[in-house]
C-alpha positions in Angstrom: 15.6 67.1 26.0 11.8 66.7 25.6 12.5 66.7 21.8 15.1 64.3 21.6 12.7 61.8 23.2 10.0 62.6 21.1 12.1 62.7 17.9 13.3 59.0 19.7 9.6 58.3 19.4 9.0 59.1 16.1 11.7 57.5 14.6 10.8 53.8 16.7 7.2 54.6 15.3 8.9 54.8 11.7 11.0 51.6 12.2 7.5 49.9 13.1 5.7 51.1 10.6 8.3 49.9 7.8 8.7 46.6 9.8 4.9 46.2 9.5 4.4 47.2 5.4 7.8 44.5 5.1 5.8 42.2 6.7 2.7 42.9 4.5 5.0 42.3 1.4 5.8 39.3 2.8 2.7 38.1 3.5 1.9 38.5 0.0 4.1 36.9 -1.3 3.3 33.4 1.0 -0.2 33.8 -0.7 1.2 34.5 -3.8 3.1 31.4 -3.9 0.1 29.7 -2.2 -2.1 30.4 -5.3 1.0 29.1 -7.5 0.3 26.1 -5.4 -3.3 25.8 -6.2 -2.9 26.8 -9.5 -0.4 24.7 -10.7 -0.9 21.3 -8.7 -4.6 21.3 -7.2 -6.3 23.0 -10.1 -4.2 20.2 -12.7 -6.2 17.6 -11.0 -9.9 18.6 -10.8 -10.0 20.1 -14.1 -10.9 17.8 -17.3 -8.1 19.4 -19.4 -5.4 22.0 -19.8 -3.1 20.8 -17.1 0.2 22.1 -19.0 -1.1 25.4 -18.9 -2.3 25.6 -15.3 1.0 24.4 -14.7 2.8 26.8 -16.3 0.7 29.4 -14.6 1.4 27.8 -11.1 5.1 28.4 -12.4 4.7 32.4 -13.5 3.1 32.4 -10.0 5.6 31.0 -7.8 8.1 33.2 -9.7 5.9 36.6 -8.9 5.6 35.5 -5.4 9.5 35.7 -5.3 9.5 39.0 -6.9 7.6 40.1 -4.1 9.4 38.8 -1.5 12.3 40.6 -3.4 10.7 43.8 -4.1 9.6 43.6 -0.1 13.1 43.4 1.2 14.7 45.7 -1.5 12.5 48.4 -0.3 13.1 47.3 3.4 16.9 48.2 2.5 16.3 50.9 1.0 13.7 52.0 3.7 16.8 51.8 6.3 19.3 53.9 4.2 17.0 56.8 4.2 15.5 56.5 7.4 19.6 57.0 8.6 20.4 59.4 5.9 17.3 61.6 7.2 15.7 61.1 3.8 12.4 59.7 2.8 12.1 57.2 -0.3 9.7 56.9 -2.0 8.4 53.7 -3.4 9.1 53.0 -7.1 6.3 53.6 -9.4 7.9 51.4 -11.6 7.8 48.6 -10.1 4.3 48.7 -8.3 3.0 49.0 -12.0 5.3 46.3 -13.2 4.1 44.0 -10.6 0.6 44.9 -10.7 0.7 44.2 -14.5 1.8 40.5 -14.0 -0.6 39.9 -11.3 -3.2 41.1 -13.3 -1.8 39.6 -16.4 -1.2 35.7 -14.9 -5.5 36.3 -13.1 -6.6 36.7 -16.4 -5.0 33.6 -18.1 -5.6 31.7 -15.3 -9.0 32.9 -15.8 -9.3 31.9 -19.4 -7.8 28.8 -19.0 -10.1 27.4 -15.9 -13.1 28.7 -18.2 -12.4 27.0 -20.8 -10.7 23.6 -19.0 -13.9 22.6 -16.7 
């Protein structure tokens, strides 16, 4: 009995935990798409030049901010199929790098094009 309330325990602590790292993708990807934001309409109008291209990088931002929200709720799902199957999943590699890649890849144009545009 004492370790079926304890395994009850563990597995609420488990469900909180994933609730809380969903959440943490989510949040993300609000300031993902918050950046998109500055980047392609506030940046556009204090800067003396390049406004297609900060526009086209608020764009390639708002559409990582959805792949986060994606990827967050995709391993959410995924998250709940193992935690009932007794199985632990591990978060793919592939697409932390992937994601990583693009953020780093969109800061560093945006980067180049604020140096050169004020």
């Amino acid at each position: 009995m004492a370790g079926d309330a304890k395994e009850e325990r563990d597995v609420t602590r488990t469900r909180l935990a994933a609730e809380r790292t969903w959440l943490a993708w989510w949040r993300t990807g609000v300031a993902v798409g918050a950046v998109a934001l500055a980047v392609g309409r506030v940046l556009p109008g204090v800067s003396h030049g390049a406004h297609s291209a900060l526009r086209a990088l608020g764009i390639a931002y708002a559409a990582l901010a959805i792949a986060v929200l994606f990827a967050g709720a995709w391993r959410q799902r995924g998250f709940e199929g193992s935690l009932r199957d007794g199985e632990y999943a591990p978060l793919s590699s592939p697409l932390v790098s992937l994601l990583t890649a693009v953020a780093i890849g969109l800061c560093l144009a945006t980067l180049a094009v604020v140096a050169v545009s004020l």
